[in-house]
N, C-alpha and C positions, 0 to 999 in steps of 0.2 A: 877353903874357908872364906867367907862372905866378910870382907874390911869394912867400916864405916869410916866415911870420908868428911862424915861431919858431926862429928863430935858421936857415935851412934846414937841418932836421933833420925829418925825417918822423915821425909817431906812430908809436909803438914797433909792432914784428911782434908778432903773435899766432900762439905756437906749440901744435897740439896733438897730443895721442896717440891713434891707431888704435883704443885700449883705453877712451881717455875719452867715447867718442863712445856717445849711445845706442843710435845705430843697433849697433854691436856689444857691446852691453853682456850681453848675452844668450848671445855665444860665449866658452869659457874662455878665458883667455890663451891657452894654448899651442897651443889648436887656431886661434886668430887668426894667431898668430905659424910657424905652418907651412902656414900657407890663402894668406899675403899678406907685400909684400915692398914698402919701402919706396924710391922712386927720385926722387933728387936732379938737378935742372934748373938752369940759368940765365936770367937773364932773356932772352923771346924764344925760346926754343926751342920746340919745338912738343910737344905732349905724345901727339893723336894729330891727324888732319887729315880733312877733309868728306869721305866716301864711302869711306875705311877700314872695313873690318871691324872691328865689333862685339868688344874684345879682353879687356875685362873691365870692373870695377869703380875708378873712380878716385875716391880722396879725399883732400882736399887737409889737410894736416897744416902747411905752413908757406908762406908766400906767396898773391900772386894770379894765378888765372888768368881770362882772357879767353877770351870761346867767340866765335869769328866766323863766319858763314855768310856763303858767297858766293851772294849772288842771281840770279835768271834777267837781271835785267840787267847782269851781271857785279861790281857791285857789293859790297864787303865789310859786314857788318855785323858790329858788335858786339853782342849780344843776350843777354848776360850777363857782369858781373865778380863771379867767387864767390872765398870767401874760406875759410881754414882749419874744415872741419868741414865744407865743402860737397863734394857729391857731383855728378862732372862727368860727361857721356860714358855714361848709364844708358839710355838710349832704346830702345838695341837690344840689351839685354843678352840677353833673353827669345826673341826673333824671330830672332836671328845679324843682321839687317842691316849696314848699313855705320852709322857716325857719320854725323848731322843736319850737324855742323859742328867746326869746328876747333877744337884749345883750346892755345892759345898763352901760356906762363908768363910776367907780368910785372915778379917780384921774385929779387933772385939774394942767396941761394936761391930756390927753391920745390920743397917737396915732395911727392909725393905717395905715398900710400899704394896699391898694386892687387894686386886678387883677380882670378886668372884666369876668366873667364867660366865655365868648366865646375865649378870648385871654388865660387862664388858658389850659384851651379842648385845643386850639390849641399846645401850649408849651408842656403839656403831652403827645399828638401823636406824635409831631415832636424831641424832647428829651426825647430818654431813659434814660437817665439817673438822670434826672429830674420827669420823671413818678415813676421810682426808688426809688426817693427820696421818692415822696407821698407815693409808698405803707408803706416803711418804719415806716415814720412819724403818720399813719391810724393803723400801727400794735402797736406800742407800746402805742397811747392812747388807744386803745383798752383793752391791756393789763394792763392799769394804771386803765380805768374803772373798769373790773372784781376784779383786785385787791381789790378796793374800795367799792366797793359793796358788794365782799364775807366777806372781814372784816365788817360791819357795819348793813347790811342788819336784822333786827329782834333785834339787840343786842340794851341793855341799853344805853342811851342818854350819858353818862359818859364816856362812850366805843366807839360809834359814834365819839364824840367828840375828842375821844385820839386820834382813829386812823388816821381821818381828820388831824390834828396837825403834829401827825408822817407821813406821807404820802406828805403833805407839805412840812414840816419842809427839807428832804431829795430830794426836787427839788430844795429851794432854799435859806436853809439856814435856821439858826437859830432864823431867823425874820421871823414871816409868818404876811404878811399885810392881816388881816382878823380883823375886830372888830364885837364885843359881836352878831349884829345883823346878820352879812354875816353869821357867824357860824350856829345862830338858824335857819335860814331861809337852810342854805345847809341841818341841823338836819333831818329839822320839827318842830319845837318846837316855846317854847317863850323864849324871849333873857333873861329875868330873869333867868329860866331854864340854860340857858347857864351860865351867870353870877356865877349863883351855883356852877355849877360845877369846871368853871375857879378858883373862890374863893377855891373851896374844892382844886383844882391842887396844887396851889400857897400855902397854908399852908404846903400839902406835898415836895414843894423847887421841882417843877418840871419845874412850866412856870411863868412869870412875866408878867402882863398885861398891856400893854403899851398906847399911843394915836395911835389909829387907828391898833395896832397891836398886837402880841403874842410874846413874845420873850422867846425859851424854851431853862432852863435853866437845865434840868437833860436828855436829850434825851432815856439815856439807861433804865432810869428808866417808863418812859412814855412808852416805847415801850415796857418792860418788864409787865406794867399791861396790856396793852393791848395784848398780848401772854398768860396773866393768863387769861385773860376775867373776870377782877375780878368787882363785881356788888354793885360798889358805891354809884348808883344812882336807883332805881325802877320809876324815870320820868317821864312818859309816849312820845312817837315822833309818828308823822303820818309817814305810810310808805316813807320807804329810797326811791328818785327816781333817775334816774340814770343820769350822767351827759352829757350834748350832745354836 
């Protein structure tokens, strides 16, 4: 069971603007605001789903979304919760493919921002500097990937779990809106599992488990066991997958 440690009231939303985002800082207002159109979700609703066509450009401006892939052994994964100013559903922009996987909103609101795929191709050949922006924006999630995966990848469930936490915790603060389930499902595991270990954190005065969120209260110290690699947990997790 998921405690609220403040009053249950979740860390305030983070709302942003299409125009405040670097990646478009580069196109004028007006030719933003007739390139792309802003579309309002509830929680749960799906925004596109695995092996859809490639349809455009999603950016998230209010809420969060989850990316699930289902695996060859049917199994769902979660393998990404990105949050306001993140960019979902980009894989196949380039190639027309289908979506890697599914991106299912889970704050109501949540909105997001899209550019249709042929008007995006256009804006990238006709603004460098805006093409600029993408490769940028493609290197350092790239980089957040690897990150992410070399730390977690093989390692104990406990460990997983730290680094995911630290890793967050350092994009957006000391509130990471993830609950018990989002975590086991990014793991592999079961949320119980998870629960464990949150419960083992919070004895040691590292994280406090809130409604709907994490709130870490020792950072240096969290990030410090996860630099020991130290093996709290022997829990078993399905392979780490990576996030798209």
């Amino acid at each position: 069971m998921e405690k609220s440690s403040q009053g249950g009231q979740s860390p305030p939303t983070r709302v942003v603007t299409p125009g405040s985002l670097t990646l478009f800082q580069s196109i004028p207002a007006n030719v933003l605001d007739e390139n792309g159109v802003t579309r309002t979700f509830t929680s749960g609703e799906f925004v596109f789903r695995q092996g859809e066509p490639t349809s455009g450009l999603w950016v998230i401006v209010e809420g969060r979304t989850a990316i699930e892939r289902t695996g060859s052994d049917g199994l769902v994964y979660t393998t990404g919760i990105w949050q306001p100013g993140d960019i979902v559903g980009i894989a196949g922009i380039w190639d027309g493919s289908g979506y890697p996987a599914t991106a299912r909103t889970l704050d109501n609101p949540t909105r997001l921002f899209w550019m249709e795929r042929e008007r995006f191709l256009r804006l990238h050949r006709t603004l460098p500097d805006f093409g600029e922006s993408v490769s940028r924006m493609l290197a350092a999630r790239l980089r957040y990937i690897q990150e992410l995966v070399s730390d977690t990848r093989g390692r104990p469930v406990a460990i997983q779990v730290a680094v995911i936490l630290s890793t967050l915790s350092a994009r957006e603060g000391l509130d990471v809106a993830l609950t018990h389930e989002d975590l086991a499902h990014m793991v592999g595991t079961k949320r119980e599992t998870v629960s464990r270990v949150l419960a083992d954190f919070q004895r040691r005065g590292w994280v406090e488990s809130g409604y709907r969120h994490i709130r870490i209260v020792n950072r240096d110290r969290l990030a410090a066991y996860v630099e020991a690699g130290a093996d709290a947990s022997d829990l078993p997790a399905r392979p780490h997958r990576l996030p798209i």
